[in-house]
Each structure stands twice: as C-alpha cells, then as structure tokens.
N, C-alpha and C positions, 0 to 999 in steps of 0.2 A: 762830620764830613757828609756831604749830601751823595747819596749813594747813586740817585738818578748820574750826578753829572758823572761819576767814575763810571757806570755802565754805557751811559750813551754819547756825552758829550761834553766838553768844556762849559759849556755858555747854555747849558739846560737851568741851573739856579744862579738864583739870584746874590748867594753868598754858598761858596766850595764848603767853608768848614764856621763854626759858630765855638765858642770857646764853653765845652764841657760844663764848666763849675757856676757859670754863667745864666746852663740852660736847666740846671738843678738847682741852681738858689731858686730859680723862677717854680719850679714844680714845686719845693718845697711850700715856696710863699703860699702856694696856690691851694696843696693840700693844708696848710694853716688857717687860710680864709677860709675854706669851704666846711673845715671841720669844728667851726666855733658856731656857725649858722644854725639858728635856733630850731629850727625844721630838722637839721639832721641831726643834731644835739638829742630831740627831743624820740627823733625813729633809732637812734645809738642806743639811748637809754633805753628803749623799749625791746630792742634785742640782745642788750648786756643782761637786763632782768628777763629773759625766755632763756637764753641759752643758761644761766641761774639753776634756774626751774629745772632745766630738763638736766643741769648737773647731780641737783638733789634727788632726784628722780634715779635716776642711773645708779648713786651713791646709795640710795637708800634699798634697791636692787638688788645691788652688793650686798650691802649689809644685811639682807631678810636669807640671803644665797648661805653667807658663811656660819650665821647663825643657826640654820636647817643642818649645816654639814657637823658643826660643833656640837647639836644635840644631838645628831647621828651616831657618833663618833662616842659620846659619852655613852652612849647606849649599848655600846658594842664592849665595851670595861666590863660590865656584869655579866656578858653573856659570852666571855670566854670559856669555853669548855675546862683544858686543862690552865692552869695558871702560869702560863706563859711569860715571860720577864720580858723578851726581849718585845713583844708584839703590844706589852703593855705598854710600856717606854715608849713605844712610836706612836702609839694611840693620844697618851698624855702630851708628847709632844705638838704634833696637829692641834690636839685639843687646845693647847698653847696659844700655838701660833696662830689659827680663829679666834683666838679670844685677844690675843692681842692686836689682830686687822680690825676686829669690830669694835676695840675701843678708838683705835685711829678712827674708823669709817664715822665714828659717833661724833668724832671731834670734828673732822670736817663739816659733815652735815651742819654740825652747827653752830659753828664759824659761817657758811653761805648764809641759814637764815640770818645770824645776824647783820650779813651785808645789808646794807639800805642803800640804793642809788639814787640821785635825785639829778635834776640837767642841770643844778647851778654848781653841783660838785663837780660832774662833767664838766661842766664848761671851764671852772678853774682850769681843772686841769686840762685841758686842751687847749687853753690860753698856753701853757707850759709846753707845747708840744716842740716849739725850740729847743729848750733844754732838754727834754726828752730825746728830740733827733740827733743831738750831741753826743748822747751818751752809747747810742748804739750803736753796737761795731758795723760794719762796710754790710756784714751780710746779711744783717737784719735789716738794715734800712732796705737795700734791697728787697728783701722777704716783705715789708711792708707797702713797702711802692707797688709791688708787682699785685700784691689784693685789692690794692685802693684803683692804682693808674692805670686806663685803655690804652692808651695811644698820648705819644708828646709830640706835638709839631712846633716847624717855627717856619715863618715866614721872615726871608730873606729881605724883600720889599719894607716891609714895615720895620721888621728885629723885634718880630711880639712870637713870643712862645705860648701855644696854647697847648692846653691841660683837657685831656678827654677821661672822665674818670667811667667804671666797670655799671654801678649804679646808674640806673637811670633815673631818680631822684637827683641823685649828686650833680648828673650832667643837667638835668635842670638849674640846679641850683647856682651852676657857674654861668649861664646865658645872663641870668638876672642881677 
C-alpha cells in the first residue's frame, strides 16, 4: 500500500496498493539475476575464501589457546604437594575436555583447508538459488533479503518494481 497516499492524499500515487507476492517474486528474480553475474560470482568467491582464511586463523588461535592450557594443566598433576584426589580428578578432567576440544578444533581446521571454491561451483549453485529460497523458512529469507536489499520500489506508472541492492558493485551490476 503506498504509504504517501494514506498520509497525504488519495490521488498522490499512481496505484494505492500492489499485490505483495507479486512484488517479491520480482526481488527474488532479481536477486537471482544479479547473483549468477560473473563479476559478483567471481568478488563472492573471493570473500567466501577470506572470510575461509580468517576462520582457520581464529580456529587455529583456539587451538594453540587450549593446547597451552592442556600443558598447563598437566603440569600442575606433578607438582601437587599433598596428593590430593579430589583436585587430581578435576585436573585430569580439564585435561580431558582440552584434549578433546583440540581434537575437534583439528578436525575442523582441516575440513576448511580442504574446502576448495571455485566460480563455476558457485555459480551452479546459485543457479539453484530457487530451490534454495524454497527451502527457507519465512525468517531466513527475510534475514537474507535484509543483507542483500537497500530499498524495493515500484512505479505505479509503468508496474516495474526496482531492486536497490546494499553493494555498490551490485547496484552497478543491475543498471547494466
């Protein structure tokens, strides 16, 4: 519903109200089109692999953090004064449960490196991005529109809904 004509006046637009599902197939197409575009394909893939990088980076942070606390920890078993049960037992536990985060953290690490991206894997799969917006519930799709999409208008005059996306790349890439 056009919001000008309910604040100011009847005969301010061009069309009072546009049909919802109408004005979202249209952003959808539009996020479709714009995300199969080799250009953006090509700057996706190149911050799917940074943002990669800076997971293994973080992950491998972690993991040098619990490995320090796990040797810490074992070091502190022999240099109990009196021989203490219950202070051992919590000791070995930690020591545990470090030892078992840094085999996770190893397993991740190295599941990422073996990720390999490439734009035509990409771009399959953003071919698929129908089937993808199918599958997500109401409030993800939401959560995804609102990162991608500036502004949705539509002109009443013509009935063309236009797509402003967040990117100024992107909004390039829809003038063309």
């Amino acid at each position: 519903i056009c919001s000008r004509a309910q604040q100011q006046s009847d005969d301010y637009c061009a069309s009072r109200s546009v049909s919802a599902p109408a004005v979202e197939d249209a952003v959808v197409e539009s996020v479709q089109r714009v995300s199969v575009h080799p250009k953006v394909l090509e700057q996706t893939a190149r911050v799917i692999r940074q943002k990669l990088g800076e997971e293994i980076v973080r992950l491998r942070e972690e993991l040098s953090g619990v490995q320090v606390r796990v040797k810490n920890l074992k070091s502190q078993i022999p240099r109990l004064r009196a021989p203490d049960a219950d202070r051992q037992a919590e000791l070995k536990e930690q020591i545990g449960t470090g030892e078992a985060r840094a085999v996770e953290l190893k397993r991740e690490i190295a599941g990422h490196e073996r990720t390999r991206l490439d734009e035509e894997e990409l771009r399959k799969t953003m071919q698929s991005f129908e089937a993808v917006w199918k599958v997500l519930n109401l409030q993800e799709q939401s959560l995804l529109l609102r990162q991608l999409v500036e502004k949705v208008g539509y002109d009443g005059h013509t009935g063309k809904v236009t797509v402003s996306f967040k990117s100024a790349s992107l909004k390039g890439l829809c003038q063309k």
